[in-house]
C-alpha positions in Angstrom: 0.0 0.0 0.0 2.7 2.5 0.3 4.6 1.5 -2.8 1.1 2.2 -4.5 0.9 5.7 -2.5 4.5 6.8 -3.6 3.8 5.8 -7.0 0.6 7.9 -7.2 2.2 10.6 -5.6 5.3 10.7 -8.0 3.5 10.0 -11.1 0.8 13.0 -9.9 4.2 15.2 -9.5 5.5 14.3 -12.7 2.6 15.2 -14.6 1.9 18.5 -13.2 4.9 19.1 -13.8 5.3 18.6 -17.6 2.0 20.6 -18.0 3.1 23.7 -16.5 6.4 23.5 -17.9 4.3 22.8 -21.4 2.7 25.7 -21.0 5.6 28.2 -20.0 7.8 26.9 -22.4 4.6 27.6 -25.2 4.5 31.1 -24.1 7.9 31.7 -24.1 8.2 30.8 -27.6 5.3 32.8 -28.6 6.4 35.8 -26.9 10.3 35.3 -29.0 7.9 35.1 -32.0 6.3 38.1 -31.1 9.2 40.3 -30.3 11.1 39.3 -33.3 8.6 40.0 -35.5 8.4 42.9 -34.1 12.2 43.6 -34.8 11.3 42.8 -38.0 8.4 45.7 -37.9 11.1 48.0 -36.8 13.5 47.0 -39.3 11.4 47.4 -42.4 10.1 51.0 -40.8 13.9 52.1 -41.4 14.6 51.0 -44.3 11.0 52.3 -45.8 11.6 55.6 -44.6 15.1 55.8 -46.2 13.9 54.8 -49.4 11.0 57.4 -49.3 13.9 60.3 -48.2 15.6 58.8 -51.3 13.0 59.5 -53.3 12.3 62.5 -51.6 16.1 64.0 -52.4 15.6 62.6 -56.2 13.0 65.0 -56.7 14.4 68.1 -54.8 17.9 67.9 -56.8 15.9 68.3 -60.1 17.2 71.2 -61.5 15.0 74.4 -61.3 11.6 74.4 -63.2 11.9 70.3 -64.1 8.8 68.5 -63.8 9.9 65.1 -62.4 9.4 61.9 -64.3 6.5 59.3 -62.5 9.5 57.0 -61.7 9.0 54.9 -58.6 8.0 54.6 -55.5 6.0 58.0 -57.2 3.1 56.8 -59.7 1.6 60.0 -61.5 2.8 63.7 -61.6 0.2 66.5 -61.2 1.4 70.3 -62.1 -0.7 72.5 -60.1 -1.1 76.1 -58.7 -0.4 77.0 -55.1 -3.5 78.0 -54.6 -5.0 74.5 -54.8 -2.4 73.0 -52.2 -3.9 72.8 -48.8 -0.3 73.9 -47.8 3.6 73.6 -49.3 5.9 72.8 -46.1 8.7 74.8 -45.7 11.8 72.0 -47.0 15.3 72.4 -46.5 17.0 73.6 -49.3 18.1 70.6 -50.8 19.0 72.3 -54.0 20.8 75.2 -52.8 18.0 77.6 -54.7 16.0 78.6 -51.6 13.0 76.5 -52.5 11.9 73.3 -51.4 10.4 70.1 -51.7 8.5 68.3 -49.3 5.7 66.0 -48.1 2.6 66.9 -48.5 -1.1 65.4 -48.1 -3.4 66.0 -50.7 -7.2 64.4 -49.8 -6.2 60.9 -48.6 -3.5 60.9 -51.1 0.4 61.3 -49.8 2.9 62.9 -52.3 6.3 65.1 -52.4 5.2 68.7 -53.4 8.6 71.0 -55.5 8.1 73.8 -56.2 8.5 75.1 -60.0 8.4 78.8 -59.7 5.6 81.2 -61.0 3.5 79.8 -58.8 3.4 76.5 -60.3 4.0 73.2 -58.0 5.0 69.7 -59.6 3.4 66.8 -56.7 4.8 63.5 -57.5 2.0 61.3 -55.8 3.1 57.9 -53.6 2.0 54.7 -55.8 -0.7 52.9 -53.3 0.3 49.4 -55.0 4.1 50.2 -54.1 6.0 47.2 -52.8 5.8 48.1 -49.3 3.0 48.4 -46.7 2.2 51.2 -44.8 -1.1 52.3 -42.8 -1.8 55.3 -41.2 -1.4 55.4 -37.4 -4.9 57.2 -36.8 -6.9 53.6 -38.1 -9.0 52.6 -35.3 -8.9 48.9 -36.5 -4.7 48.3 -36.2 -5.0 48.0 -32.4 -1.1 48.7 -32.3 1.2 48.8 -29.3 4.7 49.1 -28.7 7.4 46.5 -28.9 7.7 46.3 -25.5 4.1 44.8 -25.3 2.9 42.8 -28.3 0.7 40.8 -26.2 -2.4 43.2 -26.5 -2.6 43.3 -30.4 0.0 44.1 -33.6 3.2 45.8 -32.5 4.2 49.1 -34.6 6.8 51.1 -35.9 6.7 54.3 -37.2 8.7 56.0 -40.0 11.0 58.7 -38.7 10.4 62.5 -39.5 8.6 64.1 -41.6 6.7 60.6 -42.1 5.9 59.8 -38.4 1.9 59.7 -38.9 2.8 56.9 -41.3 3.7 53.0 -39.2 4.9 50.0 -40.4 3.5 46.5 -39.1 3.3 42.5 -39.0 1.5 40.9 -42.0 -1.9 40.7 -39.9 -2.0 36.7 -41.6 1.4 36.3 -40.7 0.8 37.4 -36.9 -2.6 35.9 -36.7 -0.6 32.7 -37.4 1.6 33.2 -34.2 -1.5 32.7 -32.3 -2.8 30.4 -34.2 0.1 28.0 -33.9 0.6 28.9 -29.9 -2.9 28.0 -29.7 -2.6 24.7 -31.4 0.5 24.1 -29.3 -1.2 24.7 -26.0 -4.6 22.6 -27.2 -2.0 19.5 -28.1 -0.3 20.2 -24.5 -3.6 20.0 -23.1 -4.4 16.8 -25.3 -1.5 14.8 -24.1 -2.1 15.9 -20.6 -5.4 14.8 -20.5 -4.4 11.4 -22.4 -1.6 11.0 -19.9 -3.8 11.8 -16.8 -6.3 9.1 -18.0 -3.3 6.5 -18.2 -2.2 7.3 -14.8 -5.4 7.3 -13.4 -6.2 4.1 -15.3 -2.8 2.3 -14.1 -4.1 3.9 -10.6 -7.3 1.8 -10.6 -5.6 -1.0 -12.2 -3.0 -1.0 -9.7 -5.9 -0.7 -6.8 -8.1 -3.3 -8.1 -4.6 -5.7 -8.3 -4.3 -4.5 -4.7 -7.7 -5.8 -3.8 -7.7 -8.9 -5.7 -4.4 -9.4 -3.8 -5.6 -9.1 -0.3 -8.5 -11.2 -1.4 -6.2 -14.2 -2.7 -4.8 -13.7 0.6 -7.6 -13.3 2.9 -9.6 -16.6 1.2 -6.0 -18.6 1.4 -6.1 -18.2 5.2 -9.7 -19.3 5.4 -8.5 -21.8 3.1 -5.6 -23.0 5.1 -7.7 -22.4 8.7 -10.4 -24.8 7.0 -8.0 -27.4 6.0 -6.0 -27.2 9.5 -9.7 -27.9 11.1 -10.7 -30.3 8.8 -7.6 -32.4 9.3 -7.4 -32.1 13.0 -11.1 -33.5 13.8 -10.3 -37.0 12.2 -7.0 -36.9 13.4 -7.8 -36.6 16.9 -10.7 -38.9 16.3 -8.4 -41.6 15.1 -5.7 -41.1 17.7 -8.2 -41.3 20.1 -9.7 -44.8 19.1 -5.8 -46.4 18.0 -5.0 -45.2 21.7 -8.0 -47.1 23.5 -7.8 -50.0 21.3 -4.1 -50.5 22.0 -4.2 -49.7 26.0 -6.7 -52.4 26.2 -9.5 -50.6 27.9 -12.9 -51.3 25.3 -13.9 -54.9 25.2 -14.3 -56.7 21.1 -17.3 -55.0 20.9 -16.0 -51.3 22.1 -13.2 -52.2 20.2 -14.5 -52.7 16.9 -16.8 -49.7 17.2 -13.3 -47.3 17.5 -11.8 -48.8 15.0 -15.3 -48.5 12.4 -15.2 -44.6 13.3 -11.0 -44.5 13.2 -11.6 -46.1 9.8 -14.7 -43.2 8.5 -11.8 -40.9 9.6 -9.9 -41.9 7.4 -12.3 -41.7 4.8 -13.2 -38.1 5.5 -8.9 -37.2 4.8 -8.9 -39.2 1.9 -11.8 -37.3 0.3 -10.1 -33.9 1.7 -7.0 -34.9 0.3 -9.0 -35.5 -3.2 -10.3 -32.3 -3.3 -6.9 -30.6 -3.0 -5.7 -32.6 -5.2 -8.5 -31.6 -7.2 -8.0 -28.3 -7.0 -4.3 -28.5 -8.8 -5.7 -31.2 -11.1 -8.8 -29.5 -12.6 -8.1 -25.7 -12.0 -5.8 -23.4 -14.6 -6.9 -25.5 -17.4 -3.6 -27.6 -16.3 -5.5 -31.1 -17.0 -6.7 -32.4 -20.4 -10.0 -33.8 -20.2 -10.8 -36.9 -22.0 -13.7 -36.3 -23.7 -16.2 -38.7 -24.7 -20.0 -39.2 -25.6 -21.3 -41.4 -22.9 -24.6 -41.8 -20.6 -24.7 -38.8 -18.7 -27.8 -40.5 -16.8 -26.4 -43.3 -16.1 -23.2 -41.5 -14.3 -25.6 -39.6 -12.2 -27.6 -42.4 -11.1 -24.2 -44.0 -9.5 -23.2 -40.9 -8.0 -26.5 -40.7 -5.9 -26.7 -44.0 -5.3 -23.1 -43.5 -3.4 -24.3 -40.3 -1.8 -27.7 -42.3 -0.9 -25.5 -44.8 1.2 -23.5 -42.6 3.2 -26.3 -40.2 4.0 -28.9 -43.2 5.1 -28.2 -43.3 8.5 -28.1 -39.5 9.0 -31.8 -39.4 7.6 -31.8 -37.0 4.6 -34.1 -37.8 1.6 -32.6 -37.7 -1.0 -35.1 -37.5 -3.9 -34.2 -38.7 -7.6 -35.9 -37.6 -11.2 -33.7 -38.8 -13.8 -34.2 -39.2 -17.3 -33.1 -42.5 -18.3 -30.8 -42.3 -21.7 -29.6 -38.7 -21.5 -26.4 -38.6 -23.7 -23.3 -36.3 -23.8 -19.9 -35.6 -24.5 -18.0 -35.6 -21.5 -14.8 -36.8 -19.2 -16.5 -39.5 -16.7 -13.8 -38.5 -13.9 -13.8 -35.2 -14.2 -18.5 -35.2 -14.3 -18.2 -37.3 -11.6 -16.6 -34.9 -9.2 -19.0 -32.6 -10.6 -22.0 -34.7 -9.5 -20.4 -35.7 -5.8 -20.0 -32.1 -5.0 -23.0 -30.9 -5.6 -25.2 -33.9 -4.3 -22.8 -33.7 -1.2 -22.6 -30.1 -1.0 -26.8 -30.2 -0.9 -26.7 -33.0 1.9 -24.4 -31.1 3.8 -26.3 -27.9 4.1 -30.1 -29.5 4.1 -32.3 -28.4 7.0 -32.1 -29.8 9.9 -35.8 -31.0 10.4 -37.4 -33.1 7.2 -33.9 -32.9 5.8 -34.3 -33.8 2.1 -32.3 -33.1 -1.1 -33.9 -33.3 -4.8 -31.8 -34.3 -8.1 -33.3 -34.1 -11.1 -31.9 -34.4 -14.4 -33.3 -33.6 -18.1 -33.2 -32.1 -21.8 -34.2 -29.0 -22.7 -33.1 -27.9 -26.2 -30.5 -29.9 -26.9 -28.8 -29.4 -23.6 -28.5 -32.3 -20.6 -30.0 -30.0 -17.7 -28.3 -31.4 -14.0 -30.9 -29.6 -10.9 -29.4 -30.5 -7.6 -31.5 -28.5 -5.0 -31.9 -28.7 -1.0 -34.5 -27.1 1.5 -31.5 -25.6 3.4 -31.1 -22.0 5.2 -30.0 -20.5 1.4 -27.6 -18.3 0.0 -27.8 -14.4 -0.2 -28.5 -13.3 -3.1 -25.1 -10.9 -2.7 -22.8 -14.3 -2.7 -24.7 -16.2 -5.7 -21.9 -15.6 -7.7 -19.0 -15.1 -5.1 -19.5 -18.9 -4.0 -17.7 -20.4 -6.7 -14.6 -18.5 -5.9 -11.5 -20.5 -4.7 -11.2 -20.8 -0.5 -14.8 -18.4 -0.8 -17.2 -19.4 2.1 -20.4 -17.6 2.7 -20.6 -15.4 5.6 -23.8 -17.1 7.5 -24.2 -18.7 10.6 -25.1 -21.9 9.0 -21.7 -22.3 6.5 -19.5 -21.4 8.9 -20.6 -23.8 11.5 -20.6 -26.7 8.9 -17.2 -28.1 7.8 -15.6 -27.4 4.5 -12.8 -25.8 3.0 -14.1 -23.5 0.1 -12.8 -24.9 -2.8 -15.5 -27.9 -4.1 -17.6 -25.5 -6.0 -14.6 -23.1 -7.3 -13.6 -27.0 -8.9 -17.1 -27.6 -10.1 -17.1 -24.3 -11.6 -13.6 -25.2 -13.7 -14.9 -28.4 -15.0 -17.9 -27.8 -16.1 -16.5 -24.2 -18.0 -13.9 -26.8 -19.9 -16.5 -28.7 -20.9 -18.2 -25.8 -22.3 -21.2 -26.1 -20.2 -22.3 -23.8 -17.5 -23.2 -23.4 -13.6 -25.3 -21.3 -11.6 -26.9 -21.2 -8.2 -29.8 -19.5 -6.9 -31.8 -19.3 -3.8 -35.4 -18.1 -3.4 -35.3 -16.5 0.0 -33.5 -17.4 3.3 -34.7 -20.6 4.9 -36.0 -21.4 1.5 -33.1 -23.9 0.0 -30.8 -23.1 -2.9 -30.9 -24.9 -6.3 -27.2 -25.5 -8.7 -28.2 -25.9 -12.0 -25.2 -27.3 -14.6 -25.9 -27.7 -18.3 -23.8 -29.2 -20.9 -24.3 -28.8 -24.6 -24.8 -31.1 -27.5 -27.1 -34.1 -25.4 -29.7 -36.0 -26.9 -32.0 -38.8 -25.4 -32.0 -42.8 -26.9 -35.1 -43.7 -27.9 -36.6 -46.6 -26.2 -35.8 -49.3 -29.0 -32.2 -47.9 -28.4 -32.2 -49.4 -24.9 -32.2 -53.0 -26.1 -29.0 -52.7 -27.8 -27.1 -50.4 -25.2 -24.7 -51.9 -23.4 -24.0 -48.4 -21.0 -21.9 -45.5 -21.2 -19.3 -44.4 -19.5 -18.4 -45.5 -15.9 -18.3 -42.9 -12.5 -15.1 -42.2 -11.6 
């Protein structure tokens, strides 16, 4: 139990533990991704704004009164009066002439206004399908922040003066597929937690129910072993008992031969306790091969009673018979008959006290051989109907635990009739109301009464 504790407890720590490391390390690499695209952002925001000064100086160092050629990043070239111009900025004098060139911002269009002298201005308009991008920084939909903190929406960066209303940022397909991918990264983190928390907890269970079964094997061993001990000490003491009277000479011929008839049923009850071990290793594990045959499955049970029938005479138990004659089946006649014995002694043993009697009744129904052994005993719970054919399993009633056995005849009747594909139940009305084993076994027919004649029997009890 505290292996299985410090095994839940590590495998709990280990798997927390990859989960939340999981998930850092995700973020982590999403928020690299972030910041250098980002760099990126920044990069391209420098070199966009040099090549728009470049473009800028092109046009100032046109000599004076030259109307610029549409040469890129600039698409068309307007000549128009001063008047029109919502305003010329005051440019450096890039040309030495005391005029100017310089950005300007005609409707929602950006060009480079140089002046041309007699009040004439040439604006050399930005191409909008240039092979850059640039938005400005007033649209509500960007959602941009700084580099610092990329985790609230796009990061930015804007083009150095005179273009700083003008920002540079992430392909928004290119940064929706950062989140995308983290995303998918944390749902398959999640995933393989989930599928590793349902392993662990399944080994958990697993583990548990090995537990139990364990200290079941364990607790039904020692019942086995404390049944055996008892069982083996009664005739023991028995016999001793009679060998020592006998031999100190203190019972007449008469005494005498009465301790040495019980001395010798003693014996008979550890030889049958001893056969029912051995049983137990013969028949259990699917260690033995059966020897199959098709033989008069009637037949066998009528011998089996009729043994039962003489050791149960003087104890008074009726012991009721309804047998139909000619039942054939495929069966091992050594293994059936332990079958038959335990069950027919098994009933015997637990019949009531008063009016003791025990009923056996065998017939077809559908092509099955149908084997009704039934007693007017205290019962069984309806709890421990199926727990009885468990090895060393004895039910928990007054009445089974003050009559002798060891737990193990019906785990072996259970065994044998499984290998020979048949099947066996119990069931019990009510307390004080008897119980009833039921064993079928496929593939029996009946002779027919001109079949008698020329049947010479089937196969032989043990």
């Amino acid at each position: 139990m505290v292996a299985f504790v410090v095994v839940a407890l590590v495998l709990n720590a280990q798997f927390t533990w990859w989960v939340v490391y999981s998930l850092r390390d995700n973020r982590e690499r999403l928020d690299l991704e972030r910041a250098l695209v980002a760099g990126r952002s920044e990069l391209a925001a420098q070199r966009l704004t040099a090549h728009l000064l470049e473009a800028e100086l092109s046009v100032a160092r046109l000599p004076s009164g030259i109307i610029p050629s549409p040469t890129p990043p600039f698409s068309e070239v307007r000549v128009v009066d001063e008047s029109e111009l919502a305003a010329i900025p005051a440019g450096a004098d890039r040309r030495g002439q005391g005029a100017g060139a310089g950005w300007v911002q005609i409707g929602d269009r950006t060009a480079v206004a140089c002046p041309l002298g007699r009040g004439r201005v040439a604006v050399s308009y930005l191409d909008p399908r240039a092979p850059f991008q640039w938005l400005e920084a007033s649209d509500p939909d960007l959602q941009l922040v700084s580099r610092d903190n990329v985790q609230a929406g796009r990061p930015s960066a804007a083009l150095a003066p005179p273009l700083e209303r003008f920002v540079v940022t992430p392909d928004f397909h290119r940064w929706q597929e950062l989140v995308d991918r983290y995303r998918q990264r944390v749902v398959g983190v999640l995933l393989e937690g989930a599928f590793f928390l349902a392993a662990i907890v399944t080994a958990v269970v697993l583990l548990w129910g090995v537990l139990r079964r364990e200290g079941s094997l364990e607790r039904q061993h020692q019942n086995f072993v404390s049944a055996v001990t008892h069982e083996l000490k009664t005739p023991i003491a028995g016999i001793r008992l009679a060998l020592e009277t006998v031999l100190a000479g203190r019972a007449d011929d008469a005494r005498a031969k009465r301790f040495l008839t019980n001395a010798l049923a003693d014996t008979e009850r550890l030889g049958d306790l001893v056969e029912k071990v051995l049983d137990v290793t013969r028949y259990t594990g699917g260690a033995h091969r059966l020897r199959m045959g098709l033989g008069d499955f009637s037949q066998l049970v009528e011998d089996e009673v009729a043994v039962a029938e003489r050791r149960v005479t003087a104890r008074g138990v009726t012991l009721v018979r309804e047998i139909t004659p000619g039942v054939q089946a495929t069966f091992d006649p050594e293994a059936m008959a332990i079958v038959i014995s335990n069950l027919v002694e098994n009933a015997l043993k637990y019949a009531s006290s008063e009016d003791p009697h025990v009923r056996v009744r065998l017939v077809l129904e559908r092509g099955e051989a149908v084997l009704e052994v039934r007693d007017n005993g205290a019962g069984i719970a309806a709890y421990e109907l199926e727990s009885i054919f468990k090895p060393f399993y004895r039910a928990s009633d007054e009445v089974t635990r003050r009559t002798p056995g060891t737990g193990i005849g019906l785990f072996v009747v259970r065994e044998i009739v499984s290998a020979h594909g048949g099947r066996i139940t119990a069931a019990s009305p009510g307390p004080g109301r008897g119980s009833t084993f039921r064993l079928t076994l496929p593939g029996a027919d009946v002779l027919s009464e001109d079949d008698f004649s020329g049947y010479s029997g089937g196969n032989g009890a043990r």
